[in-house]
C-alpha angles and dihedrals in degrees: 000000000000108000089178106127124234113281079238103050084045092054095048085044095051085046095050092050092042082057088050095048096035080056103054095045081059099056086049094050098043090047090063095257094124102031112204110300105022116142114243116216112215086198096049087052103046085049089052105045091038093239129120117259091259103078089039084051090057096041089057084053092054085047095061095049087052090056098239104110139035131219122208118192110243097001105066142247114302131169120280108264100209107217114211089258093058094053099041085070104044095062090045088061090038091057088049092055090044092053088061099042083057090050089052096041094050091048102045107007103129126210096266091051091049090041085055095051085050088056095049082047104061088044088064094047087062093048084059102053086040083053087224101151091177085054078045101042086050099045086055099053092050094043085066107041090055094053083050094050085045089070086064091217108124101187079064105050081043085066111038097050081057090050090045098048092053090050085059088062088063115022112089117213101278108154091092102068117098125299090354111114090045091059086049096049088047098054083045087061088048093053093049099047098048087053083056092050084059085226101144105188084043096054099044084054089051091056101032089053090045091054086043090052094054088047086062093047089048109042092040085061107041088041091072085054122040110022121220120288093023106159110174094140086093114009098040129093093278124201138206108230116188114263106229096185140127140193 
């Protein structure tokens, strides 16, 4: 009796395991495990993770389409190291998209959906008394990712959660300096209270200025220390750090 699969339903199973592996090289990517520019070895993860190279392979290739890895021909595949002028754009094109998220909420959003924001809300508050900016960092990002998902257009979501892990590339932990994550708890109210109003273009300010402010945080901060059109990701001294994932 032949057990071979299909050719399809191998096909559909060595996709499927390609997804799992290509996820979980994201999250180590997006935690910090494997800092911009890092080298990334085929043969390290498939021996890790207990697959062939081929899914790893593939995963490195949905990587790249996602925009958080490079290949260089000849050289390998490394992390995606974000310039100034990259991310300059990106959040440019983020506070557009949040502008509209603000309009839509502050048309359609319904009770149960504010009363959701205010408990995110409160739960950042606390991050702040406690001074945990990670609680805080994390908070943040699924504040508004939520807000985001709220709008029930999915293109868009599709789309913003690109635009957002390739942000993470660049932006450096800033929230815990001083007086940093009350004035960013505070925006997030704003933002909040002027969807509740039902205000739209309020509210889209609200978001789109907020956006704008983290851009100058950001950028003031990462611009003493990686000039623009940095691009060690490929041409830098790389290392191999050990991946340390599982599925």
């Amino acid at each position: 009796m032949n057990t071979s699969a299909h050719p399809t339903i191998a096909l559909l199973q060595s996709h499927s395991l390609a997804g799992v592996v290509q996820q979980s090289i994201e999250q180590a990517i997006l935690s910090g495990s494997y800092p911009p520019g890092a080298k990334l070895n085929e043969s390290i993860f498939a021996e890790q993770l207990g697959v062939s190279r081929g899914p790893v392979r593939e995963a490195f290739r949905m990587l790249d389409e996602a925009g958080l890895v490079r290949t260089a021909k000849n050289r390998g595949v490394f992390v995606r190291d974000i310039t100034l002028a990259e991310a300059a754009e990106i959040f440019e094109v983020r506070a557009a998209l949040e502008e509209m998220v603000g309009r839509t909420l502050a048309s359609h959003a319904n009770s149960a959906q504010l009363t959701e924001m205010n408990g995110m809300l409160d739960a950042m508050q606390q991050a702040v008394q406690a001074d945990n900016a990670d609680d805080y960092h994390q908070l943040n990002l699924q504040f508004h990712d939520r807000l985001v998902e709220m709008t029930g257009n999915g293109r868009l979501l599709a789309i913003y959660r690109k635009l957002i892990k390739e942000l993470s590339l660049f932006r450096r932990m800033n929230l815990g300096h001083t007086g940093a994550m009350p004035t960013s708890v505070q925006g997030h109210r704003q933002i909040v209270q002027t969807i509740t109003s039902g205000n739209a273009e309020l509210a889209g300010r609200a978001m789109a200025d907020h956006v704008q402010g983290s851009k100058q945080r950001t950028m003031g901060q990462d611009a003493q220390i990686q000039p623009s059109g940095h691009t060690s990701a490929i041409t830098g001294g790389n290392t191999e750090p050990q991946p340390n994932i599982k599925f």
